[in-house]
Every structure is written in C-alpha cells, then in structure tokens.
C-alpha positions, 0 to 999 in steps of 0.5 A, a space after each residue: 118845075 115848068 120843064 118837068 111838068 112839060 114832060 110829064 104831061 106829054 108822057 103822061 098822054 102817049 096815045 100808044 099805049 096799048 093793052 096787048 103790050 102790058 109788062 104782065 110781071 110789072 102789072 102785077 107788082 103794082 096791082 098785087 094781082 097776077 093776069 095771064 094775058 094782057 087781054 084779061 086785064 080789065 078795062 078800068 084796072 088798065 084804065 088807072 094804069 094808063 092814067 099813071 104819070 111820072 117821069 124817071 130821070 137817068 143820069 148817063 153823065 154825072 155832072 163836072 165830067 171834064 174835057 168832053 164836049 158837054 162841058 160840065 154838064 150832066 146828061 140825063 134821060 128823062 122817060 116814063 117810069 111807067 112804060 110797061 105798065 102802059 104798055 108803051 112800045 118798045 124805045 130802041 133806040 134809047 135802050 141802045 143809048 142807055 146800054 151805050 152810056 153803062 146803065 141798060 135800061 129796057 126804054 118804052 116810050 117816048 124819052 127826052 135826052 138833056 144836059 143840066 148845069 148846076 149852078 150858081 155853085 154857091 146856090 147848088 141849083 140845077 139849071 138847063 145846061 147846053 144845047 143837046 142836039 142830036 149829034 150829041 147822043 154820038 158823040 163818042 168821049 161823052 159815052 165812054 166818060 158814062 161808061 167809066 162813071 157807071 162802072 165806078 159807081 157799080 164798084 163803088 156800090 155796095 153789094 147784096 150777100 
C-alpha cells in the first residue's frame, strides 16, 4: 500500500533519465517503432517514456529460508521496471547483488533492497520484515540460500522445446 506508493513515486521521478541512454531494442517493444538512435527519438514519445511508473520487485530470497541471518524473511529488490526505457544508468552494484543472489538482472536506476515477513500465518499478509542494513546485501549464508533457491527454481521450471 503506503510503502509501495513511496516507492513508486520516488522512482517514478529520477531526474537521470536521459534520452542518449535509451534501451533502443526495449523502446521499440514498447512503441512498436524502431529508432536507430536514441537522438531520433522524439521528444513527446520520450517524453510518455519518462513518465511511465511501476516498481518490479525481485524476490533474491524466497521467505521461511532457515538458519540465516533474516530469519524467515524474504529478501526482495524493488526497482524500476522501466530503466532502459528511461534511460536510467546503469545500477552496478545492484546487477552485482542480483547476479550474487542466482537472478541476474541488468538494474538501472535506483533500487530499494528489503525484507518482508509474512504474517500473521493464518492471515497469510505480508508485512515489513527486519531491518536491511547495508551489512546485510554481504552477508554471505543469505546469498548462498538465493542461489540454491534460484537454481532449484530453474530446475523446477518448465522448459520451452
């Protein structure tokens, strides 16, 4: 509720967007018209580009994980689904922290890192979890927990023939 809508309003107004930056091949998906620079784009089609809000969350750890550090909390990315498509810059550090945890993901922009608690059981609502220090994202049982979660969920899923 409240906190997302935090989130989404502050990413939704990153001031370094920038047109040079565009993800031309995302653009296009979006727009259905392709641009051979960034600069040909126009200004009131980057414009609703800019515009565009919404958070993607990526869960690195999935909830009820035991005998780490977060407890049984999740460890979720929040961050702007629509980066390249702004023209955010590049997050590193974050991409870093994805690729750590078994998901990598090119991050642009800025990003929230978070634990979330579900709870109470019976109510099955998910609630603000732990403190998530800067500490945490190197700590290192929790990121070895992701990567055995996100590489059970890769042989777990379904592949395309």
């Amino acid at each position: 509720g409240e906190a997302r809508a935090a989130v989404d309003e502050h990413l939704g107004a990153s001031k370094f967007a920038s047109k040079e930056r565009c993800d031309l091949a995302a653009v296009e998906a979006h727009t259905g018209t392709s641009y051979a620079q960034a600069l040909t784009v126009p200004d009131d089609v980057y414009a609703a580009l800019k515009a565009l809000n919404g958070a993607a969350a990526l869960v690195l750890l999935p909830p009820n994980s035991t005998g780490l550090v977060v407890g049984s909390d999740s460890v979720v990315l929040m961050y702007d689904r629509h980066g390249g498509l702004k023209g955010l810059p590049p997050n590193e550090r974050a991409s870093l922290l994805t690729q750590a945890a078994g998901q990598p993901r090119a991050v642009r922009g800025d990003c929230f890192v978070g634990r979330l608690a579900y709870g109470p059981p019976a109510a099955g609502q998910l609630r603000l979890g732990g403190e998530a220090a800067p500490q945490l994202l190197t700590e290192r049982g929790w990121l070895e927990a992701a990567q055995a979660a996100a590489k059970a969920a890769a042989k777990a899923a379904p592949t395309a023939a």
